[in-house]
N, C-alpha and C positions, 0 to 999 in steps of 0.2 A: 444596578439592577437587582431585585429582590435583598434591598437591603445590603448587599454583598460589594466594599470597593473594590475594584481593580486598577492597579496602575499599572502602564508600561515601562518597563526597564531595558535598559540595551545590558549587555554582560556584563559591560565596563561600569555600569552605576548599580551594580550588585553584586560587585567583585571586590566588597570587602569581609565576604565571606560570611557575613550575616544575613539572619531569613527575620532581620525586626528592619520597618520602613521607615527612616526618621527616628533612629533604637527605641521608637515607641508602640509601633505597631506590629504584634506578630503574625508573618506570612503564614494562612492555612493550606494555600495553594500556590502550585509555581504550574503557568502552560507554557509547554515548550515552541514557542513558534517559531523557532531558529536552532539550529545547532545537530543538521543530518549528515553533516558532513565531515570530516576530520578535519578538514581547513576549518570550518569553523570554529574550534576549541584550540588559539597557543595555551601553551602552558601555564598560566596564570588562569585562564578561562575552564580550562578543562579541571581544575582543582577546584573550582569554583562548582563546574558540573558535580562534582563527588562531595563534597561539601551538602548540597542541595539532596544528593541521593539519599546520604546518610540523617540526615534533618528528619524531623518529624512531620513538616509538611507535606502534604500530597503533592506529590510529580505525576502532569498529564503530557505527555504519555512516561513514564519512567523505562529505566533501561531493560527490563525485562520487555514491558511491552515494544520498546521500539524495536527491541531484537525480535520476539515475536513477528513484527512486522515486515520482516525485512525479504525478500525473492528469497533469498535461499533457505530461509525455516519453511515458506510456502512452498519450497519443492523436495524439502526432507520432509512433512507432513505427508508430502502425496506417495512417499515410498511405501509398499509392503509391510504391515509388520508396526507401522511406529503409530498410526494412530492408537490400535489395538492396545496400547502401552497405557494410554489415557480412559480406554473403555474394556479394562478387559473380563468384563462378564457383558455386552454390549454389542454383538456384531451387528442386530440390526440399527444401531443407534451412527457406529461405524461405516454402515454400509448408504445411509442419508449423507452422512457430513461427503465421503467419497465421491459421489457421484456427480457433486459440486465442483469438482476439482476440474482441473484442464489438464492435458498433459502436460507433464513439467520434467526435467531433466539436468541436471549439475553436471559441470562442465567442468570438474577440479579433480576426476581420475583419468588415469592415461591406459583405463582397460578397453577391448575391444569394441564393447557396447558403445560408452561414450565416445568412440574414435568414427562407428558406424553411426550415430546421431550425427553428429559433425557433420560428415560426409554429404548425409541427406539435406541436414540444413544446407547445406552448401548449396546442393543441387537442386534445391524445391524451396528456395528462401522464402521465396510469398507464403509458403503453407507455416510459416514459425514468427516469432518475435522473440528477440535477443535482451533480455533485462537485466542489468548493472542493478547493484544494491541502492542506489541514490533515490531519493521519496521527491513527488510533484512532477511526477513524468518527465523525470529525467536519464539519461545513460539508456533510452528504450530504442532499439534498431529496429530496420525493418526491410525486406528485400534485398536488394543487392549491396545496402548497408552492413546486415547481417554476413553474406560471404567476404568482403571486404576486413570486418573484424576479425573473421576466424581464420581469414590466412595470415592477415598482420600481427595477432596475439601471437604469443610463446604460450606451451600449454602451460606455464606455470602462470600465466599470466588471465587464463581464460577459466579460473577457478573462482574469480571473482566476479562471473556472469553467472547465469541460468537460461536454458530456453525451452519456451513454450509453444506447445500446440496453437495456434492461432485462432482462437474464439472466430464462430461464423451463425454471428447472431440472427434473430427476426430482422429483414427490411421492413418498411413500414411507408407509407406516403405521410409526408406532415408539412406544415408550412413553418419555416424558422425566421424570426426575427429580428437583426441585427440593425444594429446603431448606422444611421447616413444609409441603410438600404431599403428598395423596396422589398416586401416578403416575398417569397416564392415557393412554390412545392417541392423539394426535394425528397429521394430516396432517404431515409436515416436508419439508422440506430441507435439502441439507447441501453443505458447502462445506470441500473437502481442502486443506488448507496444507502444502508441501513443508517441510523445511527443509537448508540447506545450508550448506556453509563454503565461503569463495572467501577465497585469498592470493592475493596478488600485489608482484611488483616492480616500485614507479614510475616507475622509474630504466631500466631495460630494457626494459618491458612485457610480462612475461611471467608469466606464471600458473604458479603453484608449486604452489598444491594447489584443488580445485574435485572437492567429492564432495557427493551425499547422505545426509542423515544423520538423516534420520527424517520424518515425519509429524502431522499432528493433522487432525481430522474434528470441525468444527461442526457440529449443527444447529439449526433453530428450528423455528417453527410456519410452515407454508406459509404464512398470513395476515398473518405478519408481514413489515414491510420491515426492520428491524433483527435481528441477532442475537448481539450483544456477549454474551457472557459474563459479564461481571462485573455490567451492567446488566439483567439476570436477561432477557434476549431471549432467549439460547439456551443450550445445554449441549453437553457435553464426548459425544462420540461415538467410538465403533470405526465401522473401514470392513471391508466383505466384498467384493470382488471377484468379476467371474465373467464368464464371452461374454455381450458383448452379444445376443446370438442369441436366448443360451436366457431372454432375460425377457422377460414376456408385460405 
C-alpha cells in the first residue's frame, strides 16, 4: 500500500535480532500487534523487544507510548497537580483536557481515602468499573464482579487495578445489524475513537508531525457492559453531529 511493504513476522522469525528482512531489506517500521502482556515476552523474546527499542526503526506504539497507555498513567494524569507539570503557564488549556476525564482512583495506597473508595465500590459496584492494566478489553469487572475482587485481592495485590467512575453516556434509539440476525431497534450507546499519527525526534524532543486522521463510532445495547466488536457486544457505527441545544 502506497508503495510501502509490509510483512508479518511472529517474534520467533525476527528473533535473530536483526531489523534487515532476508539481511537485505532494512525494517523502517516495526507495529506491535502482540506483545501486552508479560507472558508474551520469554526471555529470548523480550531481548528481542529491547533490540527493536534501541534500533533506529520506528516502534508503533513504543514503550513510552504503551506505558503512556496504560489505566494507571490514565488515573495519575487525572490527579491534582500532575497535568499542570505538562502545561504549566496553561490552566485554561488544563482545565479542557480535565473535564474529559472520569473519575479514576489507584488502588495501590493503604491510606484512608483509598480504604473509603474500596468500601463504596463495594457497596454501589454498578456505579464503578474495575480495570487491570491488560489492553482489548481485557482484566475489565463490573458489579458484583467488582466486590468479588476486592475482597479476594490482598492490598498488595489490588495496586495493580484502578477504578473508575462508570461513564453514563447518551442513550439513543438505533437499529443494529448483525451476521444470521434480523435488525431490530435497540436502546444504545456509543463511543467515538479518534485516530491520529504522532512523530517524533528522541534525540531533540521534538514533534515532526501530530494530525488527525480519521475516526470510528462503536455502539452496543445500552444494557450492555461490553461492546467489543468482534465478540459480537457491539457494531461498527456513523456519527451525526449537531448543537447541543437543539436535542431534546
Amino acid at each position: 500500500m502506497g508503495g510501502v511493504l509490509g510483512v508479518r513476522l511472529s517474534l520467533d522469525e525476527a528473533g535473530d535480532h536483526s531489523l534487515y528482512l532476508d539481511g537485505t531489506k532494512r525494517i523502517g517500521l516495526v507495529h506491535l500487534a502482540y506483545g501486552y502482556l508479560a507472558e508474551h515476552f520469554p526471555e529470548n523474546d523480550l531481548d528481542l523487544l529491547i533490540m527493536m527499542e534501541r534500533s533506529t526503526a520506528i516502534m508503533s506504539p513504543n514503550l513510552r507510548l504503551q506505558l503512556a497507555g496504560t489505566k494507571k498513567i490514565q488515573q495519575v494524569l487525572s490527579k491534582p497537580g500532575v497535568l499542570e507539570r505538562f502545561f504549566p503557564n496553561n490552566p485554561q488549556q488544563v482545565a479542557k483536557i480535565r473535564v474529559t476525564f472520569a473519575e479514576l482512583w489507584g488502588l495501590g495506597e493503604h491510606d484512608a481515602i483509598t480504604e473509603a473508595v474500596v468500601q463504596n465500590a463495594m457497596k454501589n459496584n454498578q456505579e464503578y468499573v474495575m480495570k487491570s492494566q491488560m489492553d482489548g478489553g481485557h482484566g475489565i469487572y463490573f458489579d458484583d464482579d467488582i466486590t468479588n475482587m476486592l475482597n479476594t485481592l490482598t492490598k498488595e495485590e489490588r495496586g495493580a487495578f484502578i477504578l473508575m467512575k462508570k461513564i453514563k453516556p447518551l442513550v439513543v434509539k438505533n437499529f443494529c445489524v448483525r451476521p444470521f440476525e434480523p435488525p431490530r431497534q435497540e436502546d444504545v450507546n456509543s463511543e467515538l475513537g479518534i485516530y491520529g499519527s504522532l512523530i517524533g525526534d528522541q534525540t531533540t524532543r521534538q514533534v515532526l508531525v501530530n494530525t488527525v486522521n480519521g475516526h470510528s463510532v462503536r455502539s452496543k445495547a445500552a444494557s450492555r457492559n461490553m461492546g467489543g466488536i468482534c465478540s459480537g457486544g457491539g457494531v461498527i457505527d456513523s456519527v451525526m453531529l449537531f448543537p447541543s441545544n437543539e436535542f431534546n
